[in-house]
C-alpha positions in Angstrom: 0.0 0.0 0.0 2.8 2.4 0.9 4.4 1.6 -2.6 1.8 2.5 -4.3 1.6 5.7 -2.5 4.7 6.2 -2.8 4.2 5.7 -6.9 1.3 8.1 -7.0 3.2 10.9 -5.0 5.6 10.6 -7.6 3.2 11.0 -10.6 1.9 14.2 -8.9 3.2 17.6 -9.8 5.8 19.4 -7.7 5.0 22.9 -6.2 8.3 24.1 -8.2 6.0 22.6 -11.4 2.7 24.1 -10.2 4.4 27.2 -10.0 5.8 27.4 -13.2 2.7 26.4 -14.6 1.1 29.5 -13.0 3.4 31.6 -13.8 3.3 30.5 -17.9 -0.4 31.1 -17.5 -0.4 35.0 -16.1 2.3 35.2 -18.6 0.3 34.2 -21.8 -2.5 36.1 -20.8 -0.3 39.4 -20.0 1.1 38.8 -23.5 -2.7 38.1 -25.1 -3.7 41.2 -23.1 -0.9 43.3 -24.2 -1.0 42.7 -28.0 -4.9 43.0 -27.9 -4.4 46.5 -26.2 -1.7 47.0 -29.1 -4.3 46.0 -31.8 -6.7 48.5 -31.1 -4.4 51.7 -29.5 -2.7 50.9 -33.2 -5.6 52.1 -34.7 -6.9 52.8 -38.6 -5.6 55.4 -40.4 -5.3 58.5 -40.0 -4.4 59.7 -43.6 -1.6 61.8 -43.5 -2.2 64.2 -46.5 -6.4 64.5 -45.7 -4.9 65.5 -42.2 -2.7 67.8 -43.6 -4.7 69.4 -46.3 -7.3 70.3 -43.2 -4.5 71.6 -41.2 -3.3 73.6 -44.1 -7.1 75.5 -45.0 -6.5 79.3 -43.6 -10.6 79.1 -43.0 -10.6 76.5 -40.6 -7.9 75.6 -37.4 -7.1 72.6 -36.3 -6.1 72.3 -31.7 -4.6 69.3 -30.0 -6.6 69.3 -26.8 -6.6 66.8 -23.6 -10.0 66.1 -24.6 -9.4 65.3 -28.3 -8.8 67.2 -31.6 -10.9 70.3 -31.8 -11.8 71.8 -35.5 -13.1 75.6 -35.4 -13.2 78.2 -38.3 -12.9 80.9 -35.8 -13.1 81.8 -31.5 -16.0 80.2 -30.0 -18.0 82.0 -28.6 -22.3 81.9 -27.2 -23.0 81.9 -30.9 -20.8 79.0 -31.7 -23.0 75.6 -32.4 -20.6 72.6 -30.8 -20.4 68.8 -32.0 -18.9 66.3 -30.0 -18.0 63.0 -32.2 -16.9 60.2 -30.9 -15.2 57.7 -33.7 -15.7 54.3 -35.1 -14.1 51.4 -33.3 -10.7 51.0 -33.5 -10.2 53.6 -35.7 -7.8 56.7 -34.9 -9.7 60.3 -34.0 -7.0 62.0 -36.1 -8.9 60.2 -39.2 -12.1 62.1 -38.7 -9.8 65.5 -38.7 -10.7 66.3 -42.6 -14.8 65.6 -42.0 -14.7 67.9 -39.4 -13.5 70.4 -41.9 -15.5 69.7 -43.8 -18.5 69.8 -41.6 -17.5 73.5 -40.2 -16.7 74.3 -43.7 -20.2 73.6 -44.8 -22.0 75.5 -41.6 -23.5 78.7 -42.3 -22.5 79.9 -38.7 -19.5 79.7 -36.1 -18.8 76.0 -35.7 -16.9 73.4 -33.8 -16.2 70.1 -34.0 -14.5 68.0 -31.4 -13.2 64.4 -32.5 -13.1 62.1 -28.8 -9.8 61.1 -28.3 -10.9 57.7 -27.3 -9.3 55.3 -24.9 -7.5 52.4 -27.5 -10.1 53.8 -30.1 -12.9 52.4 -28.5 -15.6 54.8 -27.7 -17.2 52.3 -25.9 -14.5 52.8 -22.9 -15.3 56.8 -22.9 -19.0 57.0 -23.1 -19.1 60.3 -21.0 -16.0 62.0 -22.4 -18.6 64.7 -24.0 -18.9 65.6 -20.8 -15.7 66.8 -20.9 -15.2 68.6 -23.9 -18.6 70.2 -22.7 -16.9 71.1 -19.7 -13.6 72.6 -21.7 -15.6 75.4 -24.1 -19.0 76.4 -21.5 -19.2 79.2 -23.8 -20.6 77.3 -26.2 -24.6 77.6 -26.2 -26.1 75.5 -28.9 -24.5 71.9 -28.6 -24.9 68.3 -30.4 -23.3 64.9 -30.1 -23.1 62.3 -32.8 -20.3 59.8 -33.8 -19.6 57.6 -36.6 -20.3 53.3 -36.5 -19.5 52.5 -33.1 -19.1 56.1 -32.3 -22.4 56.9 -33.2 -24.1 54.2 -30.9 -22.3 55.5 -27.9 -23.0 58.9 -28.5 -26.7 58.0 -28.8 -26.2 55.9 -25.4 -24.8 59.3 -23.9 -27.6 61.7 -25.3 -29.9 59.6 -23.8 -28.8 60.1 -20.2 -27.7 63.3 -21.0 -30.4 64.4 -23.4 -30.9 68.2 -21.6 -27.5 68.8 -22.5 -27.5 69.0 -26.1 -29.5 70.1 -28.7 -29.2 67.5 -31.4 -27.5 63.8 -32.1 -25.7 63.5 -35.6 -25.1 59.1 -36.3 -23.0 58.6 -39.5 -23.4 55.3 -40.6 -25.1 54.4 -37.2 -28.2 53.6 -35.8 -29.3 54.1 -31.9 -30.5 51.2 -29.5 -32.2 53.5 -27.1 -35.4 55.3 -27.5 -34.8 59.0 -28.0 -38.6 58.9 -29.9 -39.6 61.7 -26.4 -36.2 63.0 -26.5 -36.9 66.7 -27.5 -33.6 66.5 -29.4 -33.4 66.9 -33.1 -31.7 64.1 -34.8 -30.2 63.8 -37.9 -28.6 60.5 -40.1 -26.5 60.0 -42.5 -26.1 57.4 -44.5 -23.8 55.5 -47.4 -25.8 54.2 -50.4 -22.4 51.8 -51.1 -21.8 50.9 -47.1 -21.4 47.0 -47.2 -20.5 47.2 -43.2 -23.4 48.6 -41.5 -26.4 46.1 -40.6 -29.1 47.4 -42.8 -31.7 45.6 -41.4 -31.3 46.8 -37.6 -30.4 50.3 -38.9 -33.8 50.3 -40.5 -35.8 48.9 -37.5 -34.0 51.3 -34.9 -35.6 54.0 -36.5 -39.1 53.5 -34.1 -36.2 54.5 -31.4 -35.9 58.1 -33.2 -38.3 60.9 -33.4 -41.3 61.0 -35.7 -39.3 64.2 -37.3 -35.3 62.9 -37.3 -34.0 63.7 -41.0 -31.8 60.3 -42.6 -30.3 61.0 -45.5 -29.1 58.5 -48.1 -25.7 59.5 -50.4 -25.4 57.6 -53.2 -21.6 56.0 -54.0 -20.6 56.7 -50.3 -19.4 53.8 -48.3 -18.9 53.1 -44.7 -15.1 54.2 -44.8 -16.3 57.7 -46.8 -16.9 59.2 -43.2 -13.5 59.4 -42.6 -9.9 59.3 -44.1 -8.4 55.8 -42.7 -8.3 53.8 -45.7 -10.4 50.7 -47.0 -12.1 48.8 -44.6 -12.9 45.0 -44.3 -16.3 43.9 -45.9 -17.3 47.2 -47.0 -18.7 48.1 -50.6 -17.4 49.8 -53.2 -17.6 53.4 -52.7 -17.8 55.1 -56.5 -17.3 58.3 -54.9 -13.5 59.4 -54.0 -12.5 59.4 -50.4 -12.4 63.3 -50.3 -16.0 63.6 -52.1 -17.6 61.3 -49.9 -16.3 63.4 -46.9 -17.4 66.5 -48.5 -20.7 65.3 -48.8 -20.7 63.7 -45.8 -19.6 67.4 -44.6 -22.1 69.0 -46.5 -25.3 67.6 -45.2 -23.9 67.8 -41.2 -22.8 71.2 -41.7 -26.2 72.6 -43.5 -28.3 71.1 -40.6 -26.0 72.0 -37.9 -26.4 75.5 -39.0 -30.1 75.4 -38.0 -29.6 74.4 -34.9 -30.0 76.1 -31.1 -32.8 78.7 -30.7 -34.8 76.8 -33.2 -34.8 73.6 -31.4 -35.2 74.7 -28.1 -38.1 76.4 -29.5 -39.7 73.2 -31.0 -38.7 71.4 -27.5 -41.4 73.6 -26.1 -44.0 72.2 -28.3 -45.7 68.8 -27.9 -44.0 65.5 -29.9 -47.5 64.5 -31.1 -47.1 68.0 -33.3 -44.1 66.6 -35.3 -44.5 65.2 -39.3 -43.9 61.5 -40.2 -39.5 60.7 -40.8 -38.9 60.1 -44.2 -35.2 59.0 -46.3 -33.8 61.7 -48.3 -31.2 59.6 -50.9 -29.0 62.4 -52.4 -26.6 62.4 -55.0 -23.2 64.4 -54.5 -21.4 65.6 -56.8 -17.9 64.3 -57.4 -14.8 66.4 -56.8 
């Protein structure tokens, strides 16, 4: 009996063995951990020339902030309308740089456009940081919050716990999953007629979680990757529109509406929701440049 023991106490690890069994196991996941941190810090894009050409326009400037990257075309000021974007997953702020332009380019008034600076590019791990950019320009009066992809579902998340403290929610290439339908704010989406990433379906049925009068637009030959400047993207469809026209476009539509917002819809806030017109799709076609 005391062989046999004996045999079996032999056959039985050592604690030297445990150990170093433990050890290879906290190391293996400290290494899985690290390069999965390293994968999405890495980040897509930006492109350096889009980046560039924005920083070069003498209408608009470009500041590095704690907060994220701020894009203005002049001080702001009460009279200033304010967009906090938060950015796809795992895809660098920096890319979003040259829609931003773009988007204060196109507004008919004083604008700025703050790209989240997003822990390892996931918005999903800074929900709140509006907050903060909020918090960094309180002269601003007139503020909205709106993201692209991923971006755009955590900015809806946000403005529906935060929904008196903005005016409006811009989702590129995004759809919510809360229900801002009694929200007050006014909502606008924009959309790529050539996205192959975004989930059509849910988009389309998230829509109930909108208000009756949110404005989607549709631009023909923009793809998912068009709402930024990081490069091709995985599964996506052809885009027929150049990268720099589908931002402009992109730019176009964002900046037009953000223009009429502030006084006007704190004015409708004050009316009631069962006032508003039926949503509708508007599918426009941008010109190329």
């Amino acid at each position: 009996m005391r062989n046999s023991l004996d045999s079996i106490a032999r056959r039985l690890p050592t604690r030297r063995t445990l150990a170093l069994a433990a050890g290879a196991v906290v190391l293996l996941s400290a290494i899985v951990f690290a390069a999965g941190a390293a994968y999405f810090a890495a980040g897509l894009g930006p492109n350096a020339d889009a980046v560039a050409a924005a920083e070069a326009d003498p209408d608009v400037a470009v500041d590095r902030t704690p907060v994220g990257t701020a894009v203005r075309d002049g001080p702001v000021t009460a009279s200033t309308v304010g967009l906090v974007y938060y950015p796809g997953g795992r895809v660098s702020h920096e890319s979003y740089v040259p829609t931003a332009a773009e988007i204060v380019a196109a507004s008919d008034r004083a604008a700025l456009v703050v790209v989240v600076d997003a822990p390892l590019n996931l918005a999903v791990l800074a929900p709140d940081r509006a907050d903060r950019v909020r918090e960094r320009y309180p002269d601003v009066d007139a503020w909205a919050v709106g993201g692209h992809s991923l971006g755009g579902a955590m900015a809806c998340r946000h403005a529906a716990g935060n929904a008196g403290a903005y005016d409006a929610l811009v989702l590129h290439a995004a759809y919510c999953d809360r229900d801002l339908s009694q929200s007050g704010l006014d909502e606008l989406v924009v959309l790529g007629g050539a996205d192959g990433v975004i989930d059509a379906e849910r988009e389309r049925a998230s829509r109930e979680n909108l208000p009756a009068d949110a404005r989607v637009v549709e631009l023909d030959g923009v793809n998912h990757a068009g709402f930024g400047a990081y490069g091709p993207q995985p599964g996506d469809g052809p885009a027929s529109l150049s990268p720099a026209a589908s931002r402009r476009a992109v730019g176009n539509v964002t900046g037009t509406w953000l223009s009429e917002r502030g006084a006007v819809t704190r004015e409708r806030r004050s009316r009631s929701v069962s006032h508003r017109g039926s949503a509708g799709v508007l599918t426009a076609a941008p010109v190329a440049g």
